[in-house]
VMD Tcl script that builds the backbone (N, CA, C; Angstrom):
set m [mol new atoms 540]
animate dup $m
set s [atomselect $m all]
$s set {name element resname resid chain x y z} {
  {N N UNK 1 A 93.375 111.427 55.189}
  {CA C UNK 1 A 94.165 110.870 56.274}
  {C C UNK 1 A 93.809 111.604 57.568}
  {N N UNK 2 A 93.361 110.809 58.972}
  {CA C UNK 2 A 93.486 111.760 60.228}
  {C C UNK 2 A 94.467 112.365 60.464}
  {N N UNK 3 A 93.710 113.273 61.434}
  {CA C UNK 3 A 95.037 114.051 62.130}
  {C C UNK 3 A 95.559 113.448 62.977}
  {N N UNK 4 A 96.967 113.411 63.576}
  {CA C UNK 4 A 97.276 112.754 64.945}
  {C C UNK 4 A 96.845 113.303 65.818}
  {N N UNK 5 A 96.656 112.107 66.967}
  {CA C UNK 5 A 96.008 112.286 68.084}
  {C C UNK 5 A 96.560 113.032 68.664}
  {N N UNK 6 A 96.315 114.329 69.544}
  {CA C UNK 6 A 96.824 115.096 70.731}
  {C C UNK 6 A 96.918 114.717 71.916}
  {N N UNK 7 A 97.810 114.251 72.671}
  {CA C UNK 7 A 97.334 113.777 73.911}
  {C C UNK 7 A 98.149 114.423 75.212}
  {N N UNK 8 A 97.003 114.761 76.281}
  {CA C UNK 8 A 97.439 115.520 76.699}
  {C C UNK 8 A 98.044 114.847 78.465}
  {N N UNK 9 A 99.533 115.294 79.093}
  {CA C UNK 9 A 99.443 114.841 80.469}
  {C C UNK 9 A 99.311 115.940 81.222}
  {N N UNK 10 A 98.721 115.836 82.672}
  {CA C UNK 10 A 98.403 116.725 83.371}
  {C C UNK 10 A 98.920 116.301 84.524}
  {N N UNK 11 A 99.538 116.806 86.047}
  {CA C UNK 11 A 99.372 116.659 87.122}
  {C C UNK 11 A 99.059 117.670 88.041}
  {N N UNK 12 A 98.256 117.031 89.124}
  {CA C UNK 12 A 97.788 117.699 89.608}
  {C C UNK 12 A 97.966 117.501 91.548}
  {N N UNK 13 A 98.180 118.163 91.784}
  {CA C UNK 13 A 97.773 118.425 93.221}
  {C C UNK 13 A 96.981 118.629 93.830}
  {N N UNK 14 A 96.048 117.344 94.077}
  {CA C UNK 14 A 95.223 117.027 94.372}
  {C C UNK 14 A 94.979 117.030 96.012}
  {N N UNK 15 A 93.749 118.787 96.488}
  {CA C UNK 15 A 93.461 118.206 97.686}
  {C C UNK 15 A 93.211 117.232 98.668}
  {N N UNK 16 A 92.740 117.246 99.723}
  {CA C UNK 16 A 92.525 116.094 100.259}
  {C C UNK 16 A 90.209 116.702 100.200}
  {N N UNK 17 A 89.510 115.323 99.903}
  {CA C UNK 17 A 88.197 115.992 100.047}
  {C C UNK 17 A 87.365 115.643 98.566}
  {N N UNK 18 A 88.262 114.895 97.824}
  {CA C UNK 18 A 87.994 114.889 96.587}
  {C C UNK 18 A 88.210 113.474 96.222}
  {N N UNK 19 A 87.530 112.744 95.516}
  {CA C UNK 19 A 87.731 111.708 95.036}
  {C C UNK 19 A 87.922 111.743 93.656}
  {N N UNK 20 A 89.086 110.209 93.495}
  {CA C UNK 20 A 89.381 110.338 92.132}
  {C C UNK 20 A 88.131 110.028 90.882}
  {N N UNK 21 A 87.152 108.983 91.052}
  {CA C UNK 21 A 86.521 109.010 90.207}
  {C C UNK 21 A 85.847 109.951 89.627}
  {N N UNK 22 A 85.452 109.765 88.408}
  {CA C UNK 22 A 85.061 110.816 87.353}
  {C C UNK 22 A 83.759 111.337 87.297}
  {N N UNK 23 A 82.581 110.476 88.325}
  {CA C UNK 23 A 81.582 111.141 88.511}
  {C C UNK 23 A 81.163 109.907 90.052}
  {N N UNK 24 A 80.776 110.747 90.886}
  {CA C UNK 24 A 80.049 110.136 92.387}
  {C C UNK 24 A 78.983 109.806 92.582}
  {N N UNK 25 A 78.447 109.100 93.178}
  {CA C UNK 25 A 77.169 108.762 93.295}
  {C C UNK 25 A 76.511 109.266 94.295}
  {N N UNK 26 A 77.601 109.551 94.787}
  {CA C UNK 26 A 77.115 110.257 96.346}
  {C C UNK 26 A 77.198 112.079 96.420}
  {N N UNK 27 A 77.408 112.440 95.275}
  {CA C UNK 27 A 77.466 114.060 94.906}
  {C C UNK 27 A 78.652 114.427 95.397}
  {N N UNK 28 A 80.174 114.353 95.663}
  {CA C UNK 28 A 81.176 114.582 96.149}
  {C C UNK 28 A 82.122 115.594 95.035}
  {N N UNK 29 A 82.748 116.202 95.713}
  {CA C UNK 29 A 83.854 116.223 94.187}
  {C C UNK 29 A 84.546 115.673 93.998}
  {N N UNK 30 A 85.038 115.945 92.535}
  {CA C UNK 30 A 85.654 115.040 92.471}
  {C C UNK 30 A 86.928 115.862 91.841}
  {N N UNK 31 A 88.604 114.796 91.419}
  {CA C UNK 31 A 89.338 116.003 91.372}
  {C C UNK 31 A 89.745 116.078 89.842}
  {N N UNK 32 A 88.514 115.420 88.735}
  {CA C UNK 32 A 88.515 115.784 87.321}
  {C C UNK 32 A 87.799 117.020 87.097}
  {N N UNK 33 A 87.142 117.777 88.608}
  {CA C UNK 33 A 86.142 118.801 88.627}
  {C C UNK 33 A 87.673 120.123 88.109}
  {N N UNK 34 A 89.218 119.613 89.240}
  {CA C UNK 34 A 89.899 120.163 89.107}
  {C C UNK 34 A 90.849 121.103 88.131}
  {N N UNK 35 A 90.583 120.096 86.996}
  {CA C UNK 35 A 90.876 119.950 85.782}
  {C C UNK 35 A 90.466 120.349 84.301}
  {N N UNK 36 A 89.349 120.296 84.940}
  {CA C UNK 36 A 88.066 120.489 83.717}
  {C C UNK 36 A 88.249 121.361 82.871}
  {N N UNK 37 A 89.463 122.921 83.237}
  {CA C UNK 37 A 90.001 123.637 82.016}
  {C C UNK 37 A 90.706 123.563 81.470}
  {N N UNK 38 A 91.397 122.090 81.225}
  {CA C UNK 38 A 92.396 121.684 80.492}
  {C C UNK 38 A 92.409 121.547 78.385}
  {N N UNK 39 A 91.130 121.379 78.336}
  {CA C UNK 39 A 91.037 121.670 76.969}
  {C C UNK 39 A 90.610 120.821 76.487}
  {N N UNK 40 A 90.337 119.354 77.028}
  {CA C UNK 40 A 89.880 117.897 76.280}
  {C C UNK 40 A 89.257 116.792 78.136}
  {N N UNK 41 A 88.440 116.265 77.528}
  {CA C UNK 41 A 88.192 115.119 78.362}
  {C C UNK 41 A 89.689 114.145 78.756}
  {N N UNK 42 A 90.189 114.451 80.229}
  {CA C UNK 42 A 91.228 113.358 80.236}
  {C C UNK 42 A 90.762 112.744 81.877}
  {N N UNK 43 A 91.656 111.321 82.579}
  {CA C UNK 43 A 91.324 110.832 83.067}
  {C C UNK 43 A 92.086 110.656 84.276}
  {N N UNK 44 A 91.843 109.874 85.387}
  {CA C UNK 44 A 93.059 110.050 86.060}
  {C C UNK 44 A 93.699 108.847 86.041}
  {N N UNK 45 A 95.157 108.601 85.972}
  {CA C UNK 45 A 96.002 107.625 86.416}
  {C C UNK 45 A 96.079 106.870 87.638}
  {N N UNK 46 A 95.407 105.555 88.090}
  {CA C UNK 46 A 95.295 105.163 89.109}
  {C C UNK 46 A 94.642 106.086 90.068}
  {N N UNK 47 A 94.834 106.165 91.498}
  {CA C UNK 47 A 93.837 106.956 92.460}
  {C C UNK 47 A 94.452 107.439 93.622}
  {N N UNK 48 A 94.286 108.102 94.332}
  {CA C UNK 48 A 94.209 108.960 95.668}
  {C C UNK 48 A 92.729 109.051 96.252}
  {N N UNK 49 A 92.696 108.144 97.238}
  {CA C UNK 49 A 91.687 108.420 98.442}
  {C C UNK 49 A 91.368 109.435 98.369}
  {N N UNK 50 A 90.155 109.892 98.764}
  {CA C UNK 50 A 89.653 110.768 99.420}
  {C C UNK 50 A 90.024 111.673 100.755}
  {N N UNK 51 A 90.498 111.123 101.181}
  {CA C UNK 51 A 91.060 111.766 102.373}
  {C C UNK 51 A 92.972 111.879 102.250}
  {N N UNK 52 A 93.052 111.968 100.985}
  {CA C UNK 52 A 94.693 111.495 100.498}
  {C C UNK 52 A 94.770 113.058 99.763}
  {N N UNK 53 A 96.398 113.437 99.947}
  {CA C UNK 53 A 96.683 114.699 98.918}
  {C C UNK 53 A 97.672 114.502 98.024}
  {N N UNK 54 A 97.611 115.076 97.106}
  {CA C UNK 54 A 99.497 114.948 96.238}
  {C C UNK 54 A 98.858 114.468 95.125}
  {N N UNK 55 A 100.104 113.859 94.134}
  {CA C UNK 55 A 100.436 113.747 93.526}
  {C C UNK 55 A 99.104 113.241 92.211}
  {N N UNK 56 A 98.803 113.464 91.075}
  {CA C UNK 56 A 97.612 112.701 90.969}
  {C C UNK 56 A 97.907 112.990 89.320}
  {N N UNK 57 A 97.827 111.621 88.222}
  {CA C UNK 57 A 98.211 112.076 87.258}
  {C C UNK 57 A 96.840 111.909 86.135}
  {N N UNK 58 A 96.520 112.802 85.237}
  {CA C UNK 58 A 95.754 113.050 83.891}
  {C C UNK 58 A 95.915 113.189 82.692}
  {N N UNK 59 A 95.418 112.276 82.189}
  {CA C UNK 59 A 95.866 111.914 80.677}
  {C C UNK 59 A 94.175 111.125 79.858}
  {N N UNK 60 A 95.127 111.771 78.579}
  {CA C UNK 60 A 93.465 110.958 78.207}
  {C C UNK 60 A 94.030 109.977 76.479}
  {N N UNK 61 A 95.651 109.698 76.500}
  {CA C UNK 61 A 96.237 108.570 76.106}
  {C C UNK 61 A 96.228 107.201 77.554}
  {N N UNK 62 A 95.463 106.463 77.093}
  {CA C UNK 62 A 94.968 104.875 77.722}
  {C C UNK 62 A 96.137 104.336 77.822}
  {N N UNK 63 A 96.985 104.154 76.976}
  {CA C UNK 63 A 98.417 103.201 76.831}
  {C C UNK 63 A 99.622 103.691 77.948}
  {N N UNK 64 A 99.515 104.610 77.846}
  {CA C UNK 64 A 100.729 105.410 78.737}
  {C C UNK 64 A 99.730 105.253 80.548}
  {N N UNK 65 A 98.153 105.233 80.427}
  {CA C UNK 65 A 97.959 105.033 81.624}
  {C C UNK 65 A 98.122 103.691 82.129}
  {N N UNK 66 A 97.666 102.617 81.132}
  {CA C UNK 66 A 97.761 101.206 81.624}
  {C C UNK 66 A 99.199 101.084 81.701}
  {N N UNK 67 A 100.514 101.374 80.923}
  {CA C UNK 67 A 101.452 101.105 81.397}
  {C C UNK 67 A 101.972 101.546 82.361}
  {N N UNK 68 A 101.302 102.741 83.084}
  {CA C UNK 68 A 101.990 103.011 84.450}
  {C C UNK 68 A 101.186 102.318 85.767}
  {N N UNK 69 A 100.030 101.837 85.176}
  {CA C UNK 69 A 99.031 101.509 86.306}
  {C C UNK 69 A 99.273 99.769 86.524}
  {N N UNK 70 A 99.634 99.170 85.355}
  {CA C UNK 70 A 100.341 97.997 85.136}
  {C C UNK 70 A 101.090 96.994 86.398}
  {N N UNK 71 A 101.048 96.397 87.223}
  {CA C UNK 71 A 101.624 95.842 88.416}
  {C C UNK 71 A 103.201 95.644 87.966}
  {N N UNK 72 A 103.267 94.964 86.707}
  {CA C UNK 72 A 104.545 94.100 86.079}
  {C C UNK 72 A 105.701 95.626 85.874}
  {N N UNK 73 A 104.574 96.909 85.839}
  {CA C UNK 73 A 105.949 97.791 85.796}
  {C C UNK 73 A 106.569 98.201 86.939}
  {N N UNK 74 A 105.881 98.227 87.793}
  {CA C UNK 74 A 106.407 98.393 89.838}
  {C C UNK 74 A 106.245 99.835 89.609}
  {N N UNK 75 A 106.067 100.464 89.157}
  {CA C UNK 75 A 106.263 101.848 89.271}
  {C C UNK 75 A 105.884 102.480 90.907}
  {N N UNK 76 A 107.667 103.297 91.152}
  {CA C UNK 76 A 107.752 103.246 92.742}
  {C C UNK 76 A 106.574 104.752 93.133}
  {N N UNK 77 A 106.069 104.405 93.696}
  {CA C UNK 77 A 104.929 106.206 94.295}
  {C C UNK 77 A 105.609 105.963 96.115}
  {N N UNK 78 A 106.116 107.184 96.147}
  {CA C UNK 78 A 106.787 108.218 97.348}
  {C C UNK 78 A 105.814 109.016 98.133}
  {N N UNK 79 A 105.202 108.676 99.661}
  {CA C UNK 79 A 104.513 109.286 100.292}
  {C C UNK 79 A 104.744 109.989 101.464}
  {N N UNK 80 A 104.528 111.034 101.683}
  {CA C UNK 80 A 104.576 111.499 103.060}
  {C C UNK 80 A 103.789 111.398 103.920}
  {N N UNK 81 A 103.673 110.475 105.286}
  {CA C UNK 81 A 102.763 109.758 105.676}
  {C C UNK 81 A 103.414 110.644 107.615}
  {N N UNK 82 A 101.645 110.817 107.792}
  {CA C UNK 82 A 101.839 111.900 109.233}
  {C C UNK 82 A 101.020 110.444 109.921}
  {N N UNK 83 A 101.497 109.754 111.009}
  {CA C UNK 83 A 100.895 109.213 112.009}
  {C C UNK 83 A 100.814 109.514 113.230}
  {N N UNK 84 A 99.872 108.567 114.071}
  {CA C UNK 84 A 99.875 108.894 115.787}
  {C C UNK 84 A 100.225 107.254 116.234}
  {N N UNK 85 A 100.181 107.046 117.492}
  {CA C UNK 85 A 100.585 105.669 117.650}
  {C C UNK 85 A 101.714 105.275 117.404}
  {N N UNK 86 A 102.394 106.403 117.019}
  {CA C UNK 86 A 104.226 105.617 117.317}
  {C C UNK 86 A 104.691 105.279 118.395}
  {N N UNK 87 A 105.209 104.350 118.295}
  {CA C UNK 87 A 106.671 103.820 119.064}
  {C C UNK 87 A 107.996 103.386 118.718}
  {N N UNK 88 A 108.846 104.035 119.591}
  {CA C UNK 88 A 110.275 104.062 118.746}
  {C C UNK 88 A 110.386 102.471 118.018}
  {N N UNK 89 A 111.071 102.035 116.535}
  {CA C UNK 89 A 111.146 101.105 116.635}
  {C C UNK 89 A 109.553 100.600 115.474}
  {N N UNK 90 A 108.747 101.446 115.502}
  {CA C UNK 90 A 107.579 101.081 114.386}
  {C C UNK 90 A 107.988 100.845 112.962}
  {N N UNK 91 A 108.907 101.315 112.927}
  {CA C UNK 91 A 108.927 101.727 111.326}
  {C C UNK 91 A 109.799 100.300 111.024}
  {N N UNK 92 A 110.234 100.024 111.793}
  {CA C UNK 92 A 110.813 98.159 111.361}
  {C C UNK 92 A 109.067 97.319 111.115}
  {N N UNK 93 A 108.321 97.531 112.033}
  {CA C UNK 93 A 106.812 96.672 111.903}
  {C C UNK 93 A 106.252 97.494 110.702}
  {N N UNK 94 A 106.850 99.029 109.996}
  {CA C UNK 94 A 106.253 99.070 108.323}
  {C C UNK 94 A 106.892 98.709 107.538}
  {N N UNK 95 A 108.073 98.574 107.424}
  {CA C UNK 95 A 108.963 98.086 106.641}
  {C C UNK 95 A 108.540 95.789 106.486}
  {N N UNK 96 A 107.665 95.339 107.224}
  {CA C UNK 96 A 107.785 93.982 107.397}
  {C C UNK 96 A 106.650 93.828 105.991}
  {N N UNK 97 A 106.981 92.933 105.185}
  {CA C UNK 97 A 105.953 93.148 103.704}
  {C C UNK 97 A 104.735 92.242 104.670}
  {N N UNK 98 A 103.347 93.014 104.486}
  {CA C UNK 98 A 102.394 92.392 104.361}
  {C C UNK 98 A 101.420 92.041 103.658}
  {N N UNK 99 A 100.545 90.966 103.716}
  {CA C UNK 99 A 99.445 90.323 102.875}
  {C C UNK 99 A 98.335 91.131 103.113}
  {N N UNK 100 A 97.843 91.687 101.682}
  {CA C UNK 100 A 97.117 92.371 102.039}
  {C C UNK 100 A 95.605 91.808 100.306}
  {N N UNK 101 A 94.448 91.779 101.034}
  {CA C UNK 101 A 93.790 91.096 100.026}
  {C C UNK 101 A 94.350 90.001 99.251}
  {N N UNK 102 A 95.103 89.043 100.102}
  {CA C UNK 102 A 95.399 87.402 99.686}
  {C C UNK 102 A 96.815 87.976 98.850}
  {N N UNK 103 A 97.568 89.166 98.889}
  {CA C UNK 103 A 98.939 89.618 98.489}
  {C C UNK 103 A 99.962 90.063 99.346}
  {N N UNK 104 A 100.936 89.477 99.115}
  {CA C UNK 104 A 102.035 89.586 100.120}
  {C C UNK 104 A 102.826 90.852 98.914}
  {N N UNK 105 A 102.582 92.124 99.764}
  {CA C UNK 105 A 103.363 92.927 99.528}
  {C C UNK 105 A 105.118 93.366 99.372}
  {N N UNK 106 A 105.713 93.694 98.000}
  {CA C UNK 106 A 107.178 93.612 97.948}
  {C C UNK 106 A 107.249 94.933 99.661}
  {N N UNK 107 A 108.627 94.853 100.445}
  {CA C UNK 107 A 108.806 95.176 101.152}
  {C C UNK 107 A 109.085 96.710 100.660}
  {N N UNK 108 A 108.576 97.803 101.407}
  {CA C UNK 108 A 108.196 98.841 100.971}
  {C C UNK 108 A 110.293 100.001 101.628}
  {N N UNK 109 A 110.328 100.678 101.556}
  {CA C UNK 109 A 110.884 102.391 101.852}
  {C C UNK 109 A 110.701 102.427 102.895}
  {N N UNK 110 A 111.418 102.612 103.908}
  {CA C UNK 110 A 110.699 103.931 105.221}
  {C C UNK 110 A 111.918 104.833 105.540}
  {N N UNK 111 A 111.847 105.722 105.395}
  {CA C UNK 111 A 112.293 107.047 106.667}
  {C C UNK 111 A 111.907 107.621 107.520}
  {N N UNK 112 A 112.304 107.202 108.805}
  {CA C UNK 112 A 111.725 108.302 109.907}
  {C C UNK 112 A 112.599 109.802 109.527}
  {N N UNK 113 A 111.388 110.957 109.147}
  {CA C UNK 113 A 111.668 112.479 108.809}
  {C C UNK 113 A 111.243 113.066 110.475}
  {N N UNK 114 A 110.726 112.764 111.344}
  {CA C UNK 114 A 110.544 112.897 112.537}
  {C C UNK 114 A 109.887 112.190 113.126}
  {N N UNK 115 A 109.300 112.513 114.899}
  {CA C UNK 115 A 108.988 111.071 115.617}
  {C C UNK 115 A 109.173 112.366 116.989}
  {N N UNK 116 A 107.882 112.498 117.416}
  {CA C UNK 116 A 107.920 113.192 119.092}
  {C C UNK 116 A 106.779 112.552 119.700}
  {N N UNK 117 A 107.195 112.191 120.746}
  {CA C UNK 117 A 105.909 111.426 121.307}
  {C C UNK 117 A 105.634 110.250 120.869}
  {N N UNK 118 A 104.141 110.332 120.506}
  {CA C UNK 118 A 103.492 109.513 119.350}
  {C C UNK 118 A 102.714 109.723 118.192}
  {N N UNK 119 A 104.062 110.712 118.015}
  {CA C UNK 119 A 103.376 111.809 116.872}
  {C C UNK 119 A 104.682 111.100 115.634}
  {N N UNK 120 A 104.676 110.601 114.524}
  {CA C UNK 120 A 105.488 110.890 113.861}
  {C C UNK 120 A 105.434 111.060 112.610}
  {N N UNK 121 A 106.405 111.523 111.655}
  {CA C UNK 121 A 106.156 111.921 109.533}
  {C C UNK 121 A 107.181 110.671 109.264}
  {N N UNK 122 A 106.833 110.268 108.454}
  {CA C UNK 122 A 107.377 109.005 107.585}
  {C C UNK 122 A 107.544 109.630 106.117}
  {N N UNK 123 A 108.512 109.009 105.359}
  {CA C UNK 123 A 108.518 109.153 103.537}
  {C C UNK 123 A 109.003 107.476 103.582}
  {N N UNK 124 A 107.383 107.211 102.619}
  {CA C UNK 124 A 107.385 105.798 102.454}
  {C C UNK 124 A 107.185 105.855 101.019}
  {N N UNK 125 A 108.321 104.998 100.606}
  {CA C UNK 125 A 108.157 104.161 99.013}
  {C C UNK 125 A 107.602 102.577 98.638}
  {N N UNK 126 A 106.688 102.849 97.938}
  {CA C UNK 126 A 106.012 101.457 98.140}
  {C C UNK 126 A 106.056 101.077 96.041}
  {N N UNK 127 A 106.016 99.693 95.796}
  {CA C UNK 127 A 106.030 99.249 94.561}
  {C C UNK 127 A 104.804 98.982 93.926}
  {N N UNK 128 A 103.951 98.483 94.868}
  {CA C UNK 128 A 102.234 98.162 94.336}
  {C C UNK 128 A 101.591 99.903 94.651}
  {N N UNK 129 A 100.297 99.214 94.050}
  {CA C UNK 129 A 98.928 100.066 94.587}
  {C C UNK 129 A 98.113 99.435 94.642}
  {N N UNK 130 A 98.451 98.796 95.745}
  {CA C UNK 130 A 96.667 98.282 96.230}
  {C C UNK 130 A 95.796 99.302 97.112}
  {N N UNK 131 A 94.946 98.758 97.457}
  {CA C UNK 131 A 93.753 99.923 98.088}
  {C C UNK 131 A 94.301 100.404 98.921}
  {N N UNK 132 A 94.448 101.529 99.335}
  {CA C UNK 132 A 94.626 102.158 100.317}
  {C C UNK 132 A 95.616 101.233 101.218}
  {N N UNK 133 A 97.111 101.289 100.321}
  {CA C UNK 133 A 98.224 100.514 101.242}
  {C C UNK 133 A 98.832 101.099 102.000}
  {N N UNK 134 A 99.201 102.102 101.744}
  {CA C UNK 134 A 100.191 102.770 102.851}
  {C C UNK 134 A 99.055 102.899 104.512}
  {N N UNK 135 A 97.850 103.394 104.195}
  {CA C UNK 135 A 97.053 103.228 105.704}
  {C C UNK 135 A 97.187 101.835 106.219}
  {N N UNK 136 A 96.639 101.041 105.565}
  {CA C UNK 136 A 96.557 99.795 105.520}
  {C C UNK 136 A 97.918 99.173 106.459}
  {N N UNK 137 A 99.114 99.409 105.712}
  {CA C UNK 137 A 100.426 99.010 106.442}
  {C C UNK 137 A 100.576 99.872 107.676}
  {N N UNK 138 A 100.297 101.121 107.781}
  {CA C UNK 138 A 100.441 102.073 109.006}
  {C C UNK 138 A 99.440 101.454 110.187}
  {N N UNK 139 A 98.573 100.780 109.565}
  {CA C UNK 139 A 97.235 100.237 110.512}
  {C C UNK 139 A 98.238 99.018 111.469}
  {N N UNK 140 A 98.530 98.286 110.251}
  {CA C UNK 140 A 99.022 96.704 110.776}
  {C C UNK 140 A 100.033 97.268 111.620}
  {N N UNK 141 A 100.886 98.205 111.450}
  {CA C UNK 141 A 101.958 98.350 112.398}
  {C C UNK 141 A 101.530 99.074 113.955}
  {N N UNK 142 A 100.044 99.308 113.960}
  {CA C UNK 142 A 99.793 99.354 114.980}
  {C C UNK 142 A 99.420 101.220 115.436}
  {N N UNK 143 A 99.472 101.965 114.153}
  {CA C UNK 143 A 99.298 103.373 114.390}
  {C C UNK 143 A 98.490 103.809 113.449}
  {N N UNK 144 A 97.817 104.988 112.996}
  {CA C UNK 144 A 96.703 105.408 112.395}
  {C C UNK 144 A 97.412 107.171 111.971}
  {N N UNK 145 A 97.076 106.829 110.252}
  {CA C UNK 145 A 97.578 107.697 109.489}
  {C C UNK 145 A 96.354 109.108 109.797}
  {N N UNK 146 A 97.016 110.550 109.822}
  {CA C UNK 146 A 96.400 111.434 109.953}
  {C C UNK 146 A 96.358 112.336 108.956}
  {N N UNK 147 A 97.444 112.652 108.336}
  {CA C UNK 147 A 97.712 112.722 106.841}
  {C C UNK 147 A 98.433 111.689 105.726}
  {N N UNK 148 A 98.234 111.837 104.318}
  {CA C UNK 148 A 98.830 110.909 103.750}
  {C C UNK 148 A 99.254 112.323 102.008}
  {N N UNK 149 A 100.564 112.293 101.943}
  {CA C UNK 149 A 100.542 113.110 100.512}
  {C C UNK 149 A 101.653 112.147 99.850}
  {N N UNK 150 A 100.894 112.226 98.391}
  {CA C UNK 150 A 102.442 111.484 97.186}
  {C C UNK 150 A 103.000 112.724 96.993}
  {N N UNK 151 A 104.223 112.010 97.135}
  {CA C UNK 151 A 105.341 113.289 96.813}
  {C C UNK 151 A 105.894 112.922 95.638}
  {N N UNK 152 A 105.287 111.836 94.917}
  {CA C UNK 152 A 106.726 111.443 93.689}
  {C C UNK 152 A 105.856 110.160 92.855}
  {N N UNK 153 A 105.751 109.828 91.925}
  {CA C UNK 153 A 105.104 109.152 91.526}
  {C C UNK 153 A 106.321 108.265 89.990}
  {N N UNK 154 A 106.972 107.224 89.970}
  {CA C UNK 154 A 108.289 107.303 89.019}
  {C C UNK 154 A 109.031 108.354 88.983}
  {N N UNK 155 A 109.541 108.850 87.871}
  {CA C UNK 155 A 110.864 109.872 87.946}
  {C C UNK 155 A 110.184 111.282 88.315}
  {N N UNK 156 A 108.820 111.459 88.493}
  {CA C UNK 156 A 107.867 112.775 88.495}
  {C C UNK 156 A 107.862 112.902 89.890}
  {N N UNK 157 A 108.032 114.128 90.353}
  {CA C UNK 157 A 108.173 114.854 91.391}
  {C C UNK 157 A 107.067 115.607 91.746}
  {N N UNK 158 A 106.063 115.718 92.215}
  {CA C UNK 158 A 104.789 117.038 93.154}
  {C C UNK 158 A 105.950 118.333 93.094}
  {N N UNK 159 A 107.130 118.571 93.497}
  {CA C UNK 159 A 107.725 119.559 93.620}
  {C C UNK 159 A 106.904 120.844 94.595}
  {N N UNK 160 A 106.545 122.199 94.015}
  {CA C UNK 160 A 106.358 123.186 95.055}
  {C C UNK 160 A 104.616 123.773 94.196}
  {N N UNK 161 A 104.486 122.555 93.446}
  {CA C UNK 161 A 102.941 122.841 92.938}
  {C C UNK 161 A 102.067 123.396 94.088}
  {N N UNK 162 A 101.017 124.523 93.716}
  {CA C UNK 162 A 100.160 124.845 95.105}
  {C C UNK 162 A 98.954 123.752 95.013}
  {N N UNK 163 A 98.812 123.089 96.381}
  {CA C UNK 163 A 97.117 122.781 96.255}
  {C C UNK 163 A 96.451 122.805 95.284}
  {N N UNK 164 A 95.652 121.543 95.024}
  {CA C UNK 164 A 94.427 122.411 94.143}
  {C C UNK 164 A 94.914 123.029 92.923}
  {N N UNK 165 A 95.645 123.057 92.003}
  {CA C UNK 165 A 96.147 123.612 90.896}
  {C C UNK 165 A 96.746 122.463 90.280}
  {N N UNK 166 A 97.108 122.501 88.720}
  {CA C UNK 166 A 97.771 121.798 87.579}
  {C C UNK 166 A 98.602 122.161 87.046}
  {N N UNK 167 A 99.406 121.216 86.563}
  {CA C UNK 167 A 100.021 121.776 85.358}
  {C C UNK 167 A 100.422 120.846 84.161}
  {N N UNK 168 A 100.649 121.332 82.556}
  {CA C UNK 168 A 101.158 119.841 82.256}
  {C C UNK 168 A 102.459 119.359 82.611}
  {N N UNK 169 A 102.525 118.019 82.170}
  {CA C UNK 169 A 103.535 117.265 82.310}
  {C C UNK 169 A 104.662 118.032 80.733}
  {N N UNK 170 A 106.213 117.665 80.910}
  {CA C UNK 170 A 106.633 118.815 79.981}
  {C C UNK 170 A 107.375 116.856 78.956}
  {N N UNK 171 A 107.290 117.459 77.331}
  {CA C UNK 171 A 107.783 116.352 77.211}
  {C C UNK 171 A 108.604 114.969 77.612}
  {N N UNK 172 A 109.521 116.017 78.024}
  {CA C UNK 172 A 110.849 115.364 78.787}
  {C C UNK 172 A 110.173 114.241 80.067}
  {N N UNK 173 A 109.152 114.694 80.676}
  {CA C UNK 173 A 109.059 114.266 82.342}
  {C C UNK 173 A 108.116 112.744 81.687}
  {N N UNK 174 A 107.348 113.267 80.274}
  {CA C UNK 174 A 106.733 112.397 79.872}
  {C C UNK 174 A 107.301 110.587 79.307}
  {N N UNK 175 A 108.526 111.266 78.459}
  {CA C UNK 175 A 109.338 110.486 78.066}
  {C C UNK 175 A 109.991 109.427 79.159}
  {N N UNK 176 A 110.196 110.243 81.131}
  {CA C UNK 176 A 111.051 109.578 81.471}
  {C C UNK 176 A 109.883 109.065 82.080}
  {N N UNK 177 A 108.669 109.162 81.924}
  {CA C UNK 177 A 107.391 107.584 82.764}
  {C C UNK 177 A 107.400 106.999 82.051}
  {N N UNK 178 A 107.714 106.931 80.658}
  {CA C UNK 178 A 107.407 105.885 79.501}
  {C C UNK 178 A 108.614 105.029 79.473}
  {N N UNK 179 A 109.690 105.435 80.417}
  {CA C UNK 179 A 110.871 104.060 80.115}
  {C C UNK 179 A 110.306 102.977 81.008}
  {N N UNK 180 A 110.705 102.096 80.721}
  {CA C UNK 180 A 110.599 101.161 81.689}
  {C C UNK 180 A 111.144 100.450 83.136}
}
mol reanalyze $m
mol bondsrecalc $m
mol representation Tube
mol addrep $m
């Protein structure tokens, strides 16, 4: 009889500078480079840009990734989004759902966390992942993202993880991505 499978979750805090795929064509790093002493080949859960930081999840059980990567589950991801190009009053033009690649986006989260000038930090909750949405919506509203970090990805929190470092996921945190 086999043994049962081990499977392992990881998250990671993922710089900005790194792409998620698992090998580049263009020689970049990447942020499974991050990982790599975890003990087994695992993968990442959906993606973070390259120029994106936070939240970033690894696993090398398929089922638990397709069900979080899944559209039909909405699973909500929480960003902290630094723009320029504000004007009082923007964050109603991010909050407006837009079509984005022939998809009309469910209407997303916003908090203005500050706003000087035309400088401002947003915490935006969005239900999809399409390509690069949160820029994408920051674009249409007329301002240009300078940083972008997930702070929260379902019931999982980034919390006070450093940069660039991992850790696993603890049963419990595992159990509460697997509800539905």
């Amino acid at each position: 009889m086999p043994e049962p499978k081990s499977y392992v979750y990881i998250l990671l805090n993922k710089p900005r500078g790194y792409v998620t795929t698992l090998s580049d064509e263009k020689g970049r790093p990447n942020a499974a480079q991050l990982v790599q002493d975890c003990g087994c080949r695992v993968y990442p859960v959906g993606r973070l840009d390259m120029d994106s930081e936070g939240l970033l999840l690894f696993t090398n059980d398929g089922d638990f990734a397709n069900a979080l990567m899944h559209p039909k589950h909405e699973v909500k991801k929480t960003y902290e989004v630094w723009v320029t190009g504000y004007v009082p009053g923007a964050e109603v033009k991010l909050c407006r759902p837009i079509t984005l690649d022939g998809y009309t986006i469910r209407k997303p989260e916003v908090r203005v966390l500050k706003a000087e000038d035309t400088k401002a930090k947003f915490r935006v909750t969005i239900h999809e992942g399409r390509y690069r949405q949160v820029r994408r919506m920051c674009q249409a509203a007329g301002m240009q993202v300078t940083r972008l970090r997930r702070i929260r990805e379902g019931s999982l929190s980034l919390g006070k993880l450093p940069l660039g470092t991992w850790r696993y996921l603890t049963p419990e945190e595992v159990a509460l991505l697997r509800e539905p």
